[in-house]
N, CA, C and O atoms as a DFTB+ gen file, in Angstrom:
728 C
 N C O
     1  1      18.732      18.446       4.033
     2  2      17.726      18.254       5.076
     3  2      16.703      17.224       4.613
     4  3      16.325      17.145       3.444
     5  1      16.302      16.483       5.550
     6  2      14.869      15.513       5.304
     7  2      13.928      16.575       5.114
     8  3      14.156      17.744       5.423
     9  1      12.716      16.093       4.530
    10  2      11.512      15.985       4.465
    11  2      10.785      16.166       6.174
    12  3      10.060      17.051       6.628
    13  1      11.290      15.054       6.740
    14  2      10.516      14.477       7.710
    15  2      11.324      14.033       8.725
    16  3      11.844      12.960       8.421
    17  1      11.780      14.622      10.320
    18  2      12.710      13.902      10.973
    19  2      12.303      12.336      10.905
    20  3      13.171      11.465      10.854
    21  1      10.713      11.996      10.907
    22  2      11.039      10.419      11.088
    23  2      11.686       9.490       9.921
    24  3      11.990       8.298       9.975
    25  1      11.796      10.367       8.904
    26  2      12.188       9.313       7.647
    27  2      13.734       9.804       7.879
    28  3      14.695       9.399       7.226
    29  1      13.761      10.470       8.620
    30  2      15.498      10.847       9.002
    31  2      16.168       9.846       9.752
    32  3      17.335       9.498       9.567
    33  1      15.043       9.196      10.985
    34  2      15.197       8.761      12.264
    35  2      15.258       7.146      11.798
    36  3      15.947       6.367      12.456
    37  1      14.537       6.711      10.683
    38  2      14.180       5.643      10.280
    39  2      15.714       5.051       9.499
    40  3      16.009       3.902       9.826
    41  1      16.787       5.830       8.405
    42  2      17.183       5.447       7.680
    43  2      18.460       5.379       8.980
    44  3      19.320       4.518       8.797
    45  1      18.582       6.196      10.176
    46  2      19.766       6.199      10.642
    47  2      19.274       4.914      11.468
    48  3      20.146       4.045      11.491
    49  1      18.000       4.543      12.210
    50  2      18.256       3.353      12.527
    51  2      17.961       1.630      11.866
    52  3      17.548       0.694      12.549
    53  1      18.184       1.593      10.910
    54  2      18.383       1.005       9.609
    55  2      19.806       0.902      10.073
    56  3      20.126      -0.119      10.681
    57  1      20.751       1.895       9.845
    58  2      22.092       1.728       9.965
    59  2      23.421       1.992      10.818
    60  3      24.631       2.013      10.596
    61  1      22.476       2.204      12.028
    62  2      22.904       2.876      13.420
    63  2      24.265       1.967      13.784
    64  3      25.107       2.513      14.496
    65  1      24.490       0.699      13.355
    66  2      25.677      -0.083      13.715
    67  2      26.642       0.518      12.626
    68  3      27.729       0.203      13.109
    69  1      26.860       1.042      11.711
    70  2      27.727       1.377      11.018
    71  2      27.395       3.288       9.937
    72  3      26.847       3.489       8.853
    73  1      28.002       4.192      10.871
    74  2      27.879       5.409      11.163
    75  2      28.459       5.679       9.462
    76  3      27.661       6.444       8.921
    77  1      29.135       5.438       8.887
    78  2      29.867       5.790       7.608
    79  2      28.730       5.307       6.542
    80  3      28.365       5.867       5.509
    81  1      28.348       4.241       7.055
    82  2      27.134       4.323       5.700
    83  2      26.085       4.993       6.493
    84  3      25.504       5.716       5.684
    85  1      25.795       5.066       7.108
    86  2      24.501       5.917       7.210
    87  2      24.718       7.552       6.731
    88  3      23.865       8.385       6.426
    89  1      26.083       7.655       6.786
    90  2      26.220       9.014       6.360
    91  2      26.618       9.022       5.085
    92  3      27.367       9.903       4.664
    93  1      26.266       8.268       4.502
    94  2      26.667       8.028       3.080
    95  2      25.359       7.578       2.121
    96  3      25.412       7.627       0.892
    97  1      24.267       7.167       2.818
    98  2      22.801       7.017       2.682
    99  2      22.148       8.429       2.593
   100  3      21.434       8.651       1.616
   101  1      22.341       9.452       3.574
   102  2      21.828      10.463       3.969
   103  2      22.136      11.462       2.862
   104  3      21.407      12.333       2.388
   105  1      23.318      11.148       2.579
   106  2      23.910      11.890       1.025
   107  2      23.562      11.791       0.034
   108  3      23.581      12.723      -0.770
   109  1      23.109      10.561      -0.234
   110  2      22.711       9.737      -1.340
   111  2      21.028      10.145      -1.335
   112  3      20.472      10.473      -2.383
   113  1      20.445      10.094      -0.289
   114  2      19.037      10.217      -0.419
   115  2      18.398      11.633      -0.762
   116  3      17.440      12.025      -1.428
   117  1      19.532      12.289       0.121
   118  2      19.370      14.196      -0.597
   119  2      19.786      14.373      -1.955
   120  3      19.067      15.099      -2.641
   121  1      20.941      13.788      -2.564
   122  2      21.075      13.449      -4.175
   123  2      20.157      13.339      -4.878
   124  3      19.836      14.102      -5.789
   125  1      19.525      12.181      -4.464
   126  2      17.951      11.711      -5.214
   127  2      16.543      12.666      -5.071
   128  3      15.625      12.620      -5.890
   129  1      16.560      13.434      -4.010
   130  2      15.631      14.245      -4.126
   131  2      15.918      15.448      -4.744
   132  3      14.928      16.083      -5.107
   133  1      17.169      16.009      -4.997
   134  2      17.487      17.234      -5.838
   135  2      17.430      16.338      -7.345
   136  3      16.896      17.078      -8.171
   137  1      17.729      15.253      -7.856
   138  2      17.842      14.947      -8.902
   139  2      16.071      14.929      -9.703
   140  3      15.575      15.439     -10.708
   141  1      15.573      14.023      -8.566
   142  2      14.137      14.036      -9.296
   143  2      12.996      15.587      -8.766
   144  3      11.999      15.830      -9.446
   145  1      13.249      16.220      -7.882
   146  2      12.819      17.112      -7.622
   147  2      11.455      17.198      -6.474
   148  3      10.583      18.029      -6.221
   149  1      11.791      16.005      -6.032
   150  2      10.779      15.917      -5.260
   151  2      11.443      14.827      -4.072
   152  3      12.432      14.107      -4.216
   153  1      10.329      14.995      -2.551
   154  2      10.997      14.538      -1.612
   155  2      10.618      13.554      -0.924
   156  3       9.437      13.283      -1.142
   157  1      11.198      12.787      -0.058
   158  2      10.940      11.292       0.088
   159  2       9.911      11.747       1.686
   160  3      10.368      12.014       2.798
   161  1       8.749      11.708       1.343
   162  2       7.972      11.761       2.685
   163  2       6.913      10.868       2.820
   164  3       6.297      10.341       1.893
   165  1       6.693      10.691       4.234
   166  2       5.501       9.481       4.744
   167  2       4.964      10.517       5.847
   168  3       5.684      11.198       6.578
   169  1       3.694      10.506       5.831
   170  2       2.985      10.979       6.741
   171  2       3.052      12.701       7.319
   172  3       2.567      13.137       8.363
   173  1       3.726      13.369       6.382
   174  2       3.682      15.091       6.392
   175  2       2.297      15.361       6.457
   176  3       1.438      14.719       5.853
   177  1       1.993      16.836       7.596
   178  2       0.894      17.100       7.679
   179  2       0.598      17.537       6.277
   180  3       1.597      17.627       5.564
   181  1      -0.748      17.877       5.628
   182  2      -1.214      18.333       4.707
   183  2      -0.487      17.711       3.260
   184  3      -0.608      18.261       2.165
   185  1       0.029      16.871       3.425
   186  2       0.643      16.382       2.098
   187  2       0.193      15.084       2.044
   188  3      -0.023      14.644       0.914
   189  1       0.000      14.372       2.971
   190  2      -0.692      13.137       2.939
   191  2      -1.957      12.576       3.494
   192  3      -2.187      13.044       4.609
   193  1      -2.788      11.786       3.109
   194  2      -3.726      11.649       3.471
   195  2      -3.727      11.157       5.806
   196  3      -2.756      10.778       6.461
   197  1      -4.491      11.291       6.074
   198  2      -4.247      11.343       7.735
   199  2      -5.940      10.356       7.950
   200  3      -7.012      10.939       7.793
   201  1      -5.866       8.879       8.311
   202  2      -6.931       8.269       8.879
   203  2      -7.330       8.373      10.063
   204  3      -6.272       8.576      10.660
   205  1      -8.469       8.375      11.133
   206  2      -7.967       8.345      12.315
   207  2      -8.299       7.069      12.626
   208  3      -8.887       6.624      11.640
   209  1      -8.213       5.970      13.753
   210  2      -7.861       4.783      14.308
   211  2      -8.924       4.883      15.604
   212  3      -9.080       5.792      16.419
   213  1      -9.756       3.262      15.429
   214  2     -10.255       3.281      16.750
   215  2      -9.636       2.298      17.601
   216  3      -8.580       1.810      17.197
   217  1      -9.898       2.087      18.218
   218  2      -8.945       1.271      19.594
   219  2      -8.856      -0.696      18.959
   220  3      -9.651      -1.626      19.086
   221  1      -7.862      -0.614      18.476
   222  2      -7.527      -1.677      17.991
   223  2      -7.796      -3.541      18.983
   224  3      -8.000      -4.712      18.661
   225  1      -7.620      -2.748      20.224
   226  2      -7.910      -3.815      21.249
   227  2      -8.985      -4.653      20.855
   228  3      -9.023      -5.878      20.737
   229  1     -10.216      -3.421      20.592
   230  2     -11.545      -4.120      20.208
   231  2     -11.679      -5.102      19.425
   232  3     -10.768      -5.244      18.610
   233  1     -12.556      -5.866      19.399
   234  2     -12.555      -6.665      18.298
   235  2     -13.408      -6.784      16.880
   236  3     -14.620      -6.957      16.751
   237  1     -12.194      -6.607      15.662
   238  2     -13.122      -6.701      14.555
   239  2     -12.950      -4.666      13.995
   240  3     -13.165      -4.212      12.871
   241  1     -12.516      -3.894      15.245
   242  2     -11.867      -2.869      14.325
   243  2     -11.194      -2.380      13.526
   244  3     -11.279      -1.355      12.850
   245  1     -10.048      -3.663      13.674
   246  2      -8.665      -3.072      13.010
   247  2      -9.396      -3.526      11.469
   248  3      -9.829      -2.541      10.871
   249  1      -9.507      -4.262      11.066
   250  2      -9.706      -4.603       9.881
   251  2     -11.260      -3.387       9.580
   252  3     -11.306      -3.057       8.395
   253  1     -11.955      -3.007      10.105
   254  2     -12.905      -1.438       9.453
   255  2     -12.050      -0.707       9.679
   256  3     -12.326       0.297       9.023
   257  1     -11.056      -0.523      10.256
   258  2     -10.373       0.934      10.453
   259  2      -9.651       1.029       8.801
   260  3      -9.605       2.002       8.048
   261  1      -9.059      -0.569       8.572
   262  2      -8.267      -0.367       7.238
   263  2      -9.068      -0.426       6.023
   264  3      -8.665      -0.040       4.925
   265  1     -10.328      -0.971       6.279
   266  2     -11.352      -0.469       5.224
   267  2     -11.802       0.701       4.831
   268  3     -12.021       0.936       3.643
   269  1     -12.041       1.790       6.030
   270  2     -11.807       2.956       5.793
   271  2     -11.804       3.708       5.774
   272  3     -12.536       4.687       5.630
   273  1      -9.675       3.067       6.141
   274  2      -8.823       4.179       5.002
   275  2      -8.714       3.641       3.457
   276  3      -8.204       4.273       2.531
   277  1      -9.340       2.258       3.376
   278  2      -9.165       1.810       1.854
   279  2      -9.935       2.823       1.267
   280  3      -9.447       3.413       0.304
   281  1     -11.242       3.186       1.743
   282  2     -12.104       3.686       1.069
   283  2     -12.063       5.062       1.056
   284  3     -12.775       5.708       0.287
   285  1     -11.023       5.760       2.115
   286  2     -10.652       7.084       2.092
   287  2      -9.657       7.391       0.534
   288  3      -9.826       8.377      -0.184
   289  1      -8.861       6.527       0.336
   290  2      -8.029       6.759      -0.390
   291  2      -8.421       6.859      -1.887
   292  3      -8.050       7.722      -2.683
   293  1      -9.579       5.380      -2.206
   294  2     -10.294       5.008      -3.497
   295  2     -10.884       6.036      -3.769
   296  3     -10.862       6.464      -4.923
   297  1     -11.595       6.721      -2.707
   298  2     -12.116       7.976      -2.967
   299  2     -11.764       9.339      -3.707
   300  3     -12.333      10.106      -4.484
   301  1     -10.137       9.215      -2.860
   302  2      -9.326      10.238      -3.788
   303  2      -8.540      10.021      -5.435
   304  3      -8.010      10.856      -6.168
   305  1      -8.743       8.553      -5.599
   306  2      -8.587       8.243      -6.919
   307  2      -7.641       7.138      -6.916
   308  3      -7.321       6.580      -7.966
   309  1      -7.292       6.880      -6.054
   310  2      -6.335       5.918      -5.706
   311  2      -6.695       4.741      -4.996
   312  3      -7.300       4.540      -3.942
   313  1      -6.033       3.840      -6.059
   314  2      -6.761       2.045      -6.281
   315  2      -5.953       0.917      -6.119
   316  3      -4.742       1.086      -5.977
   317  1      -6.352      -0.024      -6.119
   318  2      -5.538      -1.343      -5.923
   319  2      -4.280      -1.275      -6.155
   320  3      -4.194      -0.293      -6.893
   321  1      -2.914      -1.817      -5.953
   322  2      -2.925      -2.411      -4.877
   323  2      -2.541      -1.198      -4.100
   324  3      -2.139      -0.061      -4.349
   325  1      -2.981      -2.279      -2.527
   326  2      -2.362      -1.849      -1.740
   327  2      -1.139      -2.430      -0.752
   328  3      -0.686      -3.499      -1.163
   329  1      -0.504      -1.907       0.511
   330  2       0.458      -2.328       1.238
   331  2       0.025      -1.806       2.806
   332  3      -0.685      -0.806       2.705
   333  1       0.244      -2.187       4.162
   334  2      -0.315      -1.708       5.165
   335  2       1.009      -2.315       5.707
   336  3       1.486      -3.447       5.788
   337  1       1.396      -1.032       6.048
   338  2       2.847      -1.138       7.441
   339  2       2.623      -0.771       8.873
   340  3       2.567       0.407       9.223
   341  1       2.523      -1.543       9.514
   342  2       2.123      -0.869      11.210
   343  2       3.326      -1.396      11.681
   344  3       4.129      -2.230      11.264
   345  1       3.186      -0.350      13.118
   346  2       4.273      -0.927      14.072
   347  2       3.864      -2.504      15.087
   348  3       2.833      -3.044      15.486
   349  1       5.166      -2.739      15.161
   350  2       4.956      -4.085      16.330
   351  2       3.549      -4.269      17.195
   352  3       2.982      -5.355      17.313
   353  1       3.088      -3.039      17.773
   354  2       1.883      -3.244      18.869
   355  2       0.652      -3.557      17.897
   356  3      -0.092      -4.531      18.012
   357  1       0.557      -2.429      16.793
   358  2      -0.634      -3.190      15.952
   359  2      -0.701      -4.160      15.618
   360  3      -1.579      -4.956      15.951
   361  1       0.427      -4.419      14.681
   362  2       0.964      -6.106      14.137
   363  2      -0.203      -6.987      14.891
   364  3      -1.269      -7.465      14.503
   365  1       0.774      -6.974      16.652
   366  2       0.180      -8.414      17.356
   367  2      -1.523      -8.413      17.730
   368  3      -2.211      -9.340      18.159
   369  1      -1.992      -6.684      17.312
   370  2      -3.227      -6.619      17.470
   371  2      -3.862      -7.716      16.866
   372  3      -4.457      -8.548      17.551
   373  1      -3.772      -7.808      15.364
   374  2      -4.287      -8.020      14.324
   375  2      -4.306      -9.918      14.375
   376  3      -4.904     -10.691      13.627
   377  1      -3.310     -10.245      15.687
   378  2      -3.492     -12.240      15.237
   379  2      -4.292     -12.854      16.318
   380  3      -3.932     -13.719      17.117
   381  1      -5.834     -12.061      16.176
   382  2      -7.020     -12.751      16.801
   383  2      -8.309     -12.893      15.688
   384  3      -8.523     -12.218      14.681
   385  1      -9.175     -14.166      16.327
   386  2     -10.312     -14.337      15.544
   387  2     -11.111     -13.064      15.435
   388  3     -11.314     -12.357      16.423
   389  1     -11.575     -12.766      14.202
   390  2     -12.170     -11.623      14.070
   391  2     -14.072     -12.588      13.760
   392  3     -14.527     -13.424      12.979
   393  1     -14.564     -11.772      14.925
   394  2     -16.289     -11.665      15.208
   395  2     -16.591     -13.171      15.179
   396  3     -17.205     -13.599      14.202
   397  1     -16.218     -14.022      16.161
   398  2     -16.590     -15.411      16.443
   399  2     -16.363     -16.225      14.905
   400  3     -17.175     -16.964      14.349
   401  1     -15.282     -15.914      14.529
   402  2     -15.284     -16.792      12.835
   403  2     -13.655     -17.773      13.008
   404  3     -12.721     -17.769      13.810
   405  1     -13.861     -18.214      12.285
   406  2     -12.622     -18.853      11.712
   407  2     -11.329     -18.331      11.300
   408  3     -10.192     -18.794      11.214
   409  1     -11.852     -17.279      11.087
   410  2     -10.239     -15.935      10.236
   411  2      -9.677     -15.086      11.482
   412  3     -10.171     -14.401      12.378
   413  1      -8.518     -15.443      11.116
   414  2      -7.909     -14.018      12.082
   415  2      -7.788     -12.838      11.050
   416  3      -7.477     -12.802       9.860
   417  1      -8.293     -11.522      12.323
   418  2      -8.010     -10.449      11.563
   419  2      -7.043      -9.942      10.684
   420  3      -7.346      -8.813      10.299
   421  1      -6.224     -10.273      10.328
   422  2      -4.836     -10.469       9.506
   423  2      -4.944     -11.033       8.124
   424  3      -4.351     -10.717       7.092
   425  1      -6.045     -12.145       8.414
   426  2      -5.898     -13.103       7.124
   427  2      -6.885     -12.109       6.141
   428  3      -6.693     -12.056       4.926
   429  1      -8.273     -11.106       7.015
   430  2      -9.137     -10.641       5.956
   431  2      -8.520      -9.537       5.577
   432  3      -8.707      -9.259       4.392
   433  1      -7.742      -8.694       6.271
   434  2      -6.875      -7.435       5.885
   435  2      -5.637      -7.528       4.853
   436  3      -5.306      -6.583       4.137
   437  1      -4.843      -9.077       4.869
   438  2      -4.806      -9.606       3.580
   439  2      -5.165      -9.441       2.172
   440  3      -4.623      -9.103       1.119
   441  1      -6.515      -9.891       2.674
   442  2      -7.454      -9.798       1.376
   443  2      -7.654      -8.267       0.724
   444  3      -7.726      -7.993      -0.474
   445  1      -7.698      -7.693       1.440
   446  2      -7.772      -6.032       0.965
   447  2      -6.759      -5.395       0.628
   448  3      -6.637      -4.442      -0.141
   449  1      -5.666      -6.227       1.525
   450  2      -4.561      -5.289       1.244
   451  2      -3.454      -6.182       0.522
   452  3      -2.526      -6.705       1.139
   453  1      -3.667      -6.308      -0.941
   454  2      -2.909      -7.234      -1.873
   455  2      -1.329      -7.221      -1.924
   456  3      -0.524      -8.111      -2.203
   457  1      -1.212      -6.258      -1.655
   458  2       0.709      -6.140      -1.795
   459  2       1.079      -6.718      -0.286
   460  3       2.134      -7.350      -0.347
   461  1       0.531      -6.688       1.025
   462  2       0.784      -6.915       1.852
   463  2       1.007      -6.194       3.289
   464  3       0.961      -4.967       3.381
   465  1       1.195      -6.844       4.147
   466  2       0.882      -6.278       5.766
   467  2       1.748      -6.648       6.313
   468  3       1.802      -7.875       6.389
   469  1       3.011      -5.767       7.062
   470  2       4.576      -5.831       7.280
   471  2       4.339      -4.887       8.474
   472  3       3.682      -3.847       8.518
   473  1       4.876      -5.368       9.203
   474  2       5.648      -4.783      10.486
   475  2       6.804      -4.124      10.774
   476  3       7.782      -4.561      10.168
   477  1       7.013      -3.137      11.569
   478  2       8.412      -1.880      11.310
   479  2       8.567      -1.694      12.668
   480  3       7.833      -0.856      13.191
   481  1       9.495      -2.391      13.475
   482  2      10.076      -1.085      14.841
   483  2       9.896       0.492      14.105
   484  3       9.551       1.470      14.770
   485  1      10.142       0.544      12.869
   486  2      10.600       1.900      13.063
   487  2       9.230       2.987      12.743
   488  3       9.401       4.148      12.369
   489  1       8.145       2.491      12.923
   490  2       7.056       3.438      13.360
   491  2       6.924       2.902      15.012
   492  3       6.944       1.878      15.694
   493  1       6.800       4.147      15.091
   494  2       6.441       3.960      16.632
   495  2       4.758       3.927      17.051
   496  3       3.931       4.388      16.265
   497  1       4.298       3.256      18.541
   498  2       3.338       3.461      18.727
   499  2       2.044       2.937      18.205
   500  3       2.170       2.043      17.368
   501  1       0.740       3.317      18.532
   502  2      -0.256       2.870      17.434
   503  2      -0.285       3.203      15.878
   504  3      -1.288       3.615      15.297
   505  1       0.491       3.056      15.503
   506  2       0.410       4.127      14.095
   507  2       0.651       3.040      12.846
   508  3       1.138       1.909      12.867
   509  1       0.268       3.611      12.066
   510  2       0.508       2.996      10.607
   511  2       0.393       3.815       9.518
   512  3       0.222       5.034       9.560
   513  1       0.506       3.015       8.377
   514  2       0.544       3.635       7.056
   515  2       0.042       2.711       6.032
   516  3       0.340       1.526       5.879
   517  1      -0.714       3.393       5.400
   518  2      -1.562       2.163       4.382
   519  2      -1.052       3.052       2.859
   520  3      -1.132       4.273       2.723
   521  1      -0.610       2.229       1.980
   522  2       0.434       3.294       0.459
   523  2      -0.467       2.323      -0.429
   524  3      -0.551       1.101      -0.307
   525  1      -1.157       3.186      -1.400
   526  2      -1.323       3.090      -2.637
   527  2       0.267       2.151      -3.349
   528  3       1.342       2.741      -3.241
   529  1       0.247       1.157      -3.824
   530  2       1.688       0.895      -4.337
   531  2       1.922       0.795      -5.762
   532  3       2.790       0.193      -6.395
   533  1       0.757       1.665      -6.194
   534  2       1.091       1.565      -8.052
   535  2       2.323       2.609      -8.107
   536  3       2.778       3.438      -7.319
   537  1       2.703       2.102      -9.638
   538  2       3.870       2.476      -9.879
   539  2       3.936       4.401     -10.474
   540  3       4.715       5.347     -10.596
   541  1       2.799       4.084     -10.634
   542  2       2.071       5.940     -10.761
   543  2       2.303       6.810      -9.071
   544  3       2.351       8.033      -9.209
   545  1       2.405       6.453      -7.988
   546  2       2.133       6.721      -6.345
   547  2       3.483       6.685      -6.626
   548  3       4.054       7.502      -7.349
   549  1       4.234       5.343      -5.821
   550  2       5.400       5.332      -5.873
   551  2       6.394       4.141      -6.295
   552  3       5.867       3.145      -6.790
   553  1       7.749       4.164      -6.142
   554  2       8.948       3.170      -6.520
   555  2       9.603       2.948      -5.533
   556  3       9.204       3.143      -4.385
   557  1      10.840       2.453      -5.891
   558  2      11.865       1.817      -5.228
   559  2      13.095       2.503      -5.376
   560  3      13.490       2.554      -6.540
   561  1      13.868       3.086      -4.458
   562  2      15.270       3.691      -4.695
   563  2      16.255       2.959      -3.735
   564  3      16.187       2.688      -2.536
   565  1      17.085       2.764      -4.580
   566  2      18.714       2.169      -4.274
   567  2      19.388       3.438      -3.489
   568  3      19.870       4.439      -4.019
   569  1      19.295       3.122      -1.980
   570  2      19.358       4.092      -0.982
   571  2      21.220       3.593      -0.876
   572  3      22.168       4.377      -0.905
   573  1      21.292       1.850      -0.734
   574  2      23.022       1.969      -0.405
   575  2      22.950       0.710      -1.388
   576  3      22.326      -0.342      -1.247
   577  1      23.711       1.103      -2.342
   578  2      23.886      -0.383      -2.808
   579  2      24.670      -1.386      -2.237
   580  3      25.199      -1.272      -1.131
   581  1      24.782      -2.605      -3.132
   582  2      25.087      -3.980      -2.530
   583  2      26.802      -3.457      -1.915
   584  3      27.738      -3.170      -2.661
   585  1      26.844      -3.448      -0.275
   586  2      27.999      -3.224       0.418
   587  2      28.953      -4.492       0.899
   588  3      27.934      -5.162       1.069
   589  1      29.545      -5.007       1.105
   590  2      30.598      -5.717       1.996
   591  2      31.422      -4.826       2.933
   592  3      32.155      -3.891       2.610
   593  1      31.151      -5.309       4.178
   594  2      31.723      -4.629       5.106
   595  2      32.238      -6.184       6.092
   596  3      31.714      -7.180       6.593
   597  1      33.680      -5.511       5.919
   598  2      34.567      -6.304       7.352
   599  2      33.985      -6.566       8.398
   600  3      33.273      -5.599       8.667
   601  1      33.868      -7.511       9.307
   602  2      33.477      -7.724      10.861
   603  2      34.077      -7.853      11.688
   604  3      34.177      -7.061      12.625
   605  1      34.921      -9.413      11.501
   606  2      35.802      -9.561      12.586
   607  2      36.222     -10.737      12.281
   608  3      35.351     -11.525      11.912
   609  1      37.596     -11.207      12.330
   610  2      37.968     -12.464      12.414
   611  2      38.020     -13.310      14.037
   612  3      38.558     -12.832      15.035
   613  1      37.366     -14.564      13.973
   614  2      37.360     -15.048      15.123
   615  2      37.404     -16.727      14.663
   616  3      36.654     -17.234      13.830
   617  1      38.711     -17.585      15.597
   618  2      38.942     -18.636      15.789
   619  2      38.827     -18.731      13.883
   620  3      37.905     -19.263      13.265
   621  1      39.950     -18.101      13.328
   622  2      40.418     -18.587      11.771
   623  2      39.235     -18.147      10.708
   624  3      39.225     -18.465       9.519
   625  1      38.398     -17.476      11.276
   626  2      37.023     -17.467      10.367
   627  2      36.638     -16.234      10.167
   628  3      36.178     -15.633      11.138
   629  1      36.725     -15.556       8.879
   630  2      36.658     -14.126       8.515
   631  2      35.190     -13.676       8.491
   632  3      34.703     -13.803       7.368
   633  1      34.174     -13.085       9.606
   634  2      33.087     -12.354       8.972
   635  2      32.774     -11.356       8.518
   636  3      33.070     -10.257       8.988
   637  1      32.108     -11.559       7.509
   638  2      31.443      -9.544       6.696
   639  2      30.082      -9.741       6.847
   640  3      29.492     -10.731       7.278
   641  1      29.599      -8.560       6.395
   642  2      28.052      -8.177       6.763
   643  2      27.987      -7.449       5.070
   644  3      28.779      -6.661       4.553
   645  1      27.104      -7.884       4.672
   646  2      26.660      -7.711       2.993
   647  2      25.315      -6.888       2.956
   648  3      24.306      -7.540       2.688
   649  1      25.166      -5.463       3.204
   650  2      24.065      -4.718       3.067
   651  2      23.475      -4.452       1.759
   652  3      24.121      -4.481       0.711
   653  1      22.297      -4.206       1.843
   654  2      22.058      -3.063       0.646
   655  2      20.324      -2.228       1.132
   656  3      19.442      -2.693       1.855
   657  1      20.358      -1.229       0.579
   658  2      18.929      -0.853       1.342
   659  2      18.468      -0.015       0.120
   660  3      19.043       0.782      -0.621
   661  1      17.021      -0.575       0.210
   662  2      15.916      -0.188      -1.165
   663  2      14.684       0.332       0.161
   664  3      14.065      -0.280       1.031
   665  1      14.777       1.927      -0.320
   666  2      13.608       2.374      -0.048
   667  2      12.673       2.845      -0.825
   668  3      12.774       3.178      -2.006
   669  1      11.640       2.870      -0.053
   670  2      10.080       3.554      -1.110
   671  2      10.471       5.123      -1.501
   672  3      10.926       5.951      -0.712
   673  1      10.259       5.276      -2.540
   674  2      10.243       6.617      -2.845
   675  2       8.463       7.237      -3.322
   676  3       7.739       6.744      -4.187
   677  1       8.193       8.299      -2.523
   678  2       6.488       8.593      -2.305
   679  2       6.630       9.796      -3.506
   680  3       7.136      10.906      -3.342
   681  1       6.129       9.338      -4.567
   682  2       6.110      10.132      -5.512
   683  2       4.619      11.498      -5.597
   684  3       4.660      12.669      -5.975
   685  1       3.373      10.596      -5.027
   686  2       2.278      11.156      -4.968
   687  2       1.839      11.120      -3.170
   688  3       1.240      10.316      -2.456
   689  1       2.417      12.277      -2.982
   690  2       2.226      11.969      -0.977
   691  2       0.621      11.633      -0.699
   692  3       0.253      10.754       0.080
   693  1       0.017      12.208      -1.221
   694  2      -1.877      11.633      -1.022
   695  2      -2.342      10.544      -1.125
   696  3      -3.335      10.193      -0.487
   697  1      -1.510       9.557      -2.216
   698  2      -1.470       8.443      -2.090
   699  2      -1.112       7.630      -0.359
   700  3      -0.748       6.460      -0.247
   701  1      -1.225       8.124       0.250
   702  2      -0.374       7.680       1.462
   703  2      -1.552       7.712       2.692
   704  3      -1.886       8.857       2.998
   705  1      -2.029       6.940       3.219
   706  2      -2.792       7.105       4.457
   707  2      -2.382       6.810       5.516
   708  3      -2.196       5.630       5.815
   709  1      -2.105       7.967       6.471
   710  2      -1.341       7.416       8.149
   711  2      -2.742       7.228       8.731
   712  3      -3.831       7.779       8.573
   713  1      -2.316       6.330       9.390
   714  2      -3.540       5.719      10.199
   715  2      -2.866       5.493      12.142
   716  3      -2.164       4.589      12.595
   717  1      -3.450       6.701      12.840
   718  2      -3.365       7.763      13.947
   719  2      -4.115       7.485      14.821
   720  3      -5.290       7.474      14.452
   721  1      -3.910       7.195      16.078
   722  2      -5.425       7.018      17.034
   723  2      -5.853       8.582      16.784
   724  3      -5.250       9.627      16.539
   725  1      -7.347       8.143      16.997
   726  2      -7.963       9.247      17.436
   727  2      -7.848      10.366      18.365
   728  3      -8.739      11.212      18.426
């Protein structure tokens, strides 16, 4: 069993075109959590930190909203760097001038957020996640390694599709701030 249907929902659509590895991911990822003893979660109630979000429309929020949760998190002991993943709708929030200046909101949330600011279909909605990314919080797990998979031959020309998928593994869930409308 997951942790979390969405980190369930996330790895199957990752690999929703090819049903044998995803069920071969799903195996692999329950492996890794019986091996190290702990489980791959983002945004569980009471296990992770929970920001709430003001209306991003506004201007000049999104970037205090991620201040803080910077400062929610520093608080709990947890420091540079960071990483900020939102879905698509925030994303396009974020590529306007912030308070009659020169910067778009993006470029100063940047600045705060050193590891970087990435976009995911696979959060839905207003939502995000801002991760502590020291190596103390969390890593990287080899969810499918490097695959070759057949496609199709068309007009003499053989295609494959060459996967591999590295996910975060959340070692310290508090390290983790979902960031939630209000």
């Amino acid at each position: 069993k997951f942790a979390d249907e969405e980190i369930k929902d996330l790895f199957e659509l990752a690999l929703s075109h090819e049903k044998y590895h995803a069920d071969g991911l799903k195996r692999e990822i329950v492996k890794q959590e019986k091996r190290s003893g702990k489980r791959f979660t983002i945004g569980l109630p009471g296990r992770s930190t929970v920001g709430l979000t003001s209306d991003w429309s506004e201007e000049g929020s999104a970037y205090e909203d991620v201040v803080k949760a910077i400062e929610v998190l520093a608080a709990k002991g947890f420091h540079d760097p960071y990483a900020l993943v939102v879905s698509p709708q925030l994303y396009g929030k974020l590529i306007r001038a912030y308070k009659n200046t020169n910067y778009l909101e993006l470029d100063l949330i940047k600045k705060v957020v050193t590891d970087g600011v990435y976009k995911t279909p696979a959060i839905k909605g207003n939502r995000g996640v801002l991760l502590a990314t020291g190596a103390e919080y969390m890593d990287l797990a080899v969810a499918l390694d490097l695959t070759v998979i057949f496609v199709e031959t068309a007009m003499m020309h053989h295609y494959f599709r060459v996967m591999e998928m590295v996910v975060p593994r959340i070692m310290v869930p508090a390290a983790v701030c979902t960031l939630e409308p209000a």
